[in-house]
TIMARFI-502586 format. One line per 8 residues: number of its first residue (from 1); for each residue x negated, z, y of C-alpha. Coordinates in pm, whole numbers, plus 50000, padded with zeros to 5 digits. Layout:
NUM = X,Z,Y | ...
***
This chain:
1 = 96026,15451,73582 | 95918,15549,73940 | 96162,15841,73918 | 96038,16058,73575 | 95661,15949,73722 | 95685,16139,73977 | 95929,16386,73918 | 95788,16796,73804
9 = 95759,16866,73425 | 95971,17186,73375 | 95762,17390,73142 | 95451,17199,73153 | 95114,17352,73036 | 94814,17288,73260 | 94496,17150,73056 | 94157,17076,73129
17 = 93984,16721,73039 | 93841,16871,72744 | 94108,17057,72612 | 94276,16733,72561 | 94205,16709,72214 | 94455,17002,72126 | 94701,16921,72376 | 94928,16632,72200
25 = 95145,16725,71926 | 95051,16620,71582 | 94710,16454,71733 | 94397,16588,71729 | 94166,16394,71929 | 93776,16397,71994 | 93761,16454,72373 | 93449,16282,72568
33 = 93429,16366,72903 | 93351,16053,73110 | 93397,16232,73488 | 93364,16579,73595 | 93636,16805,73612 | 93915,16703,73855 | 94305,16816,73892 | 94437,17043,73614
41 = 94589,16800,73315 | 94999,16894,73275 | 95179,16838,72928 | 95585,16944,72797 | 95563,16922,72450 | 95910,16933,72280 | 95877,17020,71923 | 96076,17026,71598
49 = 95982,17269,71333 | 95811,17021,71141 | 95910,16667,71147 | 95892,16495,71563 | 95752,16580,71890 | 95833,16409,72213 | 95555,16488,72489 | 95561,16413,72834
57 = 95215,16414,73007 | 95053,16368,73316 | 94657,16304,73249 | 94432,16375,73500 | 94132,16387,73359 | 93841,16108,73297 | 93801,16083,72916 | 93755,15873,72620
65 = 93968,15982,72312 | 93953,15952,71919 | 94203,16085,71677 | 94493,16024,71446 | 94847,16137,71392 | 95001,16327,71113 | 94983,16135,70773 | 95366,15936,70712
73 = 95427,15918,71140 | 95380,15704,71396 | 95404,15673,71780 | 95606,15518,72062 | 95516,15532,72365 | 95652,15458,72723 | 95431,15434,72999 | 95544,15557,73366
81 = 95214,15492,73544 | 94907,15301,73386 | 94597,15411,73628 | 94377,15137,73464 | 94401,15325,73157 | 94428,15180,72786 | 94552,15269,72428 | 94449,15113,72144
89 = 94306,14804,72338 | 94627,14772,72504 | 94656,14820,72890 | 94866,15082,73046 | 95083,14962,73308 | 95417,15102,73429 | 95693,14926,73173 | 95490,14884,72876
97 = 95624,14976,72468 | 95377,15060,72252 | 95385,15171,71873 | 95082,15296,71699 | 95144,15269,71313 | 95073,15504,71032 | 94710,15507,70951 | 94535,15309,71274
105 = 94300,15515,71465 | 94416,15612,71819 | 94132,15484,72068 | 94186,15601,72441 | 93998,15549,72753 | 94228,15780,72982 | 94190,15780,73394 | 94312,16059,73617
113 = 94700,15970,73709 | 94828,15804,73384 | 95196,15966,73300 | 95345,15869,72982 | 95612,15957,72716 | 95503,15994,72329 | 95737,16061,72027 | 95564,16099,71739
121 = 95832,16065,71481 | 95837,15984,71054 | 95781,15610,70988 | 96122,15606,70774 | 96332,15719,71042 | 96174,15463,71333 | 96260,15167,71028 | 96608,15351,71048
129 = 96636,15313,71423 | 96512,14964,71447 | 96739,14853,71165 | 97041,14986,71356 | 96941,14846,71687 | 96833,14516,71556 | 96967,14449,71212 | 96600,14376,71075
137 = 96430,14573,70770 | 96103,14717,70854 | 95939,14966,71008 | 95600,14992,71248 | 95385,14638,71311 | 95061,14665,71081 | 94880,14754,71403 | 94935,14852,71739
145 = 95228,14662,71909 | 95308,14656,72237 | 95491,14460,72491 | 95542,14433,72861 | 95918,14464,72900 | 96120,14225,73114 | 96304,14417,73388 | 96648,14414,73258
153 = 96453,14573,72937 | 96289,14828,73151 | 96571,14946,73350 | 96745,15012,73033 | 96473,15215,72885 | 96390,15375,73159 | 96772,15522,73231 | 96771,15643,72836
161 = 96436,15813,72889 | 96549,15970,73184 | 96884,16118,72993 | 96654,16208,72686 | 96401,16433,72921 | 96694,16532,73122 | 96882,16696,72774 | 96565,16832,72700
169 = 96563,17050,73000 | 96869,17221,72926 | 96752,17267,72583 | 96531,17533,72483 | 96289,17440,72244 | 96345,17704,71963 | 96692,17590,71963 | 96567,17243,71798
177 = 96631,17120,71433 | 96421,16856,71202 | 96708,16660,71279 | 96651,16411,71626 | 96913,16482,71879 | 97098,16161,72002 | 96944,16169,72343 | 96643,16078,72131
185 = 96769,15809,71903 | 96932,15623,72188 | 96566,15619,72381 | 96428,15500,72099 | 96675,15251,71977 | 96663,15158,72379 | 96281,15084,72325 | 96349,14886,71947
193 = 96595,14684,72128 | 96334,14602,72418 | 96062,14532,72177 | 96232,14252,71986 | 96428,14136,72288 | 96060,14102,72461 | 95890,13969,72165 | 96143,13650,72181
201 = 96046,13552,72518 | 95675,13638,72469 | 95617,13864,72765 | 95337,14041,72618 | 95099,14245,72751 | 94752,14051,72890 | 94564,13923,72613 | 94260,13863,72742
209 = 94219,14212,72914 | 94307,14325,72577 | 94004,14119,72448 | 93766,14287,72679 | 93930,14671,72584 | 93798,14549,72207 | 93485,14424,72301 | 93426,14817,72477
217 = 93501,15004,72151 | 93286,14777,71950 | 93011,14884,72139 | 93100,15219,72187 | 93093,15189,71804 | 92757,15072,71770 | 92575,15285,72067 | 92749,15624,71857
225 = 92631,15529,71554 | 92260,15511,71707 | 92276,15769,72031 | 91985,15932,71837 | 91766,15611,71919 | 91615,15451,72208 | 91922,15201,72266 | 91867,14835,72498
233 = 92133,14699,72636 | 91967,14377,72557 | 92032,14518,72162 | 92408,14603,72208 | 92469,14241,72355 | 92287,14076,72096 | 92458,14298,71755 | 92785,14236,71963
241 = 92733,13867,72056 | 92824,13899,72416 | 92642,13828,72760 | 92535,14124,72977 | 92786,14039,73236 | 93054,14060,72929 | 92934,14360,72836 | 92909,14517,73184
249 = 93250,14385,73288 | 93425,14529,72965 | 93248,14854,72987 | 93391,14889,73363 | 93666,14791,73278 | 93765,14990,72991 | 93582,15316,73046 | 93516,15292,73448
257 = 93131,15313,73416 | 92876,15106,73306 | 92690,15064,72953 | 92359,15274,73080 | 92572,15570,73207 | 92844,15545,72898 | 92537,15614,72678 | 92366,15891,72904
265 = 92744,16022,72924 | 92790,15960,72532 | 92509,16218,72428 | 92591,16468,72691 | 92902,16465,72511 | 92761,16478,72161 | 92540,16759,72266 | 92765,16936,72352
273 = 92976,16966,72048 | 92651,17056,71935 | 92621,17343,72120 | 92925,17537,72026 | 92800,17585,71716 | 92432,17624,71741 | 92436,18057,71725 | 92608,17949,71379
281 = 92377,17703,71287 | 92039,17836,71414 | 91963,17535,71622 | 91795,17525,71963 | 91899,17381,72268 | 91598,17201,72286 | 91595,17069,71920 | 91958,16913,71956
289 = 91880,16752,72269 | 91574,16597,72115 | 91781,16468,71825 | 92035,16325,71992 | 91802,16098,72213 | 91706,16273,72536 | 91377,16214,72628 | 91393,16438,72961
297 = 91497,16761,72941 | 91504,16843,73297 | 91707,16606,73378 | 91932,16661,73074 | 92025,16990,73174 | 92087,16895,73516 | 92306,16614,73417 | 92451,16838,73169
305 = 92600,17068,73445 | 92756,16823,73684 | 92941,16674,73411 | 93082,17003,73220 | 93004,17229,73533 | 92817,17464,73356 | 92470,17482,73186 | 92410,17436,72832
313 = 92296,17817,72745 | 92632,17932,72924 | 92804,17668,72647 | 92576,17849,72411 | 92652,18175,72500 | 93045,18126,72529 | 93211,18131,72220
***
């Protein structure tokens, strides 16, 4: 795994935190920027014409991320290097499987230096795969499923992942049918076979990290369905039924900052969505701060232009 972490991503694309939420194929994702800008973001998408994707991407950005795949697909994903980062309430770390069924929402918290590999590939073909490799019907788990691989496992997926990327770069892109190429198949059938063999001898990813990941995006639930209201962390423990140090520890842990600053951080973010529309729809700066909870502009604005690097009339003004 060490090896395709590191290694350079011939004909990668450079992207910036925000422009995240274009940057996956067949996922578009609501970006929040949790950080200011750091390193440049790098992504090699490999594309059919309409039917898979296999992207290889190094994140370095500070975000939280909401989206969905393309309706009938699904995802699997290897992960080189975990940075404390999670997917779906499962932790990243080097040698993990994941699969994100048809229909689940994709829920990121993304730190700068995670590296991963996605396919996002037709739920009837990955049944086809794991039916060959396994002998069992079926297709995706109900809901996310991952697994930490045991090393024989992740050796073996690793070397097929490493002969899929490498086929890729001699391949040009245009050159690519609907049809997966067998460098493909074999990684995946590579990760089918490590998922069931892992599954028998229970090496799962940890649970009760996992626990804590959930307990983040409940809140986050609840403090985005009210950012327009004066918002306790006192409430949020109490509609959640957790202590403050729970709620502190999983908010640290699963976004890297606290509950206070995720919600000051949660309507900067809001805002400015706001903003790149408000020529359009007539609204003030002033009004959509006001509705969205700030109770300071001076501060909002300053605030507003360490985290995006730029004030909100210039978002205003750019289209």
């Amino acid at each position: 795994m060490n090896r395709l972490a590191s290694a350079p991503l011939p004909g990668a694309t450079e992207f910036t935190p925000e422009e995240l939420r274009d940057a996956a194929s067949m996922t578009p994702l609501e970006i929040d920027v949790l950080s200011a800008k750091g390193e440049p973001s790098r992504i090699r998408k490999i594309r059919s014409p309409r039917s898979w994707a296999f992207d290889t991407s190094v994140i370095n950005g500070h975000v939280r991320a909401r989206g969905a795949f393309a309706p009938n697909h699904m995802v699997v994903l290897t992960v080189l290097r975990g940075a404390d980062s999670s997917i779906c309430s499962v932790p990243l770390q080097a040698g993990v499987s994941l699969t994100i069924p048809d229909g689940e929402e994709i829920t990121a918290s993304i730190r700068p230096g995670v590296v991963y590999c996605a396919t996002v590939l037709p739920v009837s073909v990955w049944a086809d795969i794991v039916h060959a490799e396994t002998g069992t019907a079926g297709g995706p788990a109900p809901a996310a499923h991952s697994v930490l691989q045991p090393p024989r496992n992740a050796a073996h997926v690793s070397q097929q992942l490493l002969e899929t990327v490498t086929r890729f770069d001699a391949v040009a892109p245009q050159g690519l049918a609907d049809e997966m190429p067998p460098a493909l198949v074999d990684y995946l059938g590579a990760v089918a076979a490590a998922l069931a063999d892992a599954d028998k001898i229970d090496r799962h990813v940890d649970r009760a990290l996992g626990k804590r990941l959930r307990q983040a995006w409940l809140a986050e639930d609840f403090i985005r369905a009210n950012l327009h209201e004066p918002l306790s962390i006192l409430r949020i423990c109490r509609t959640i039924g957790v202590s403050r140090r729970q709620l502190e520890y999983a908010f640290n842990t699963t976004f890297g900052v606290g509950p206070s600053e995720f919600i000051r951080i949660a309507r900067l973010n809001r805002i400015r969505r706001q903003l790149r529309t408000a020529h359009a729809s007539g609204r003030t700066i002033t009004e959509i701060a006001l509705e969205t909870g700030v109770t300071h502009l001076g501060r909002f604005a300053e605030s507003y232009r360490r985290l995006f690097g730029e004030t909100p009339v210039q978002t205003v003004r750019r289209k």
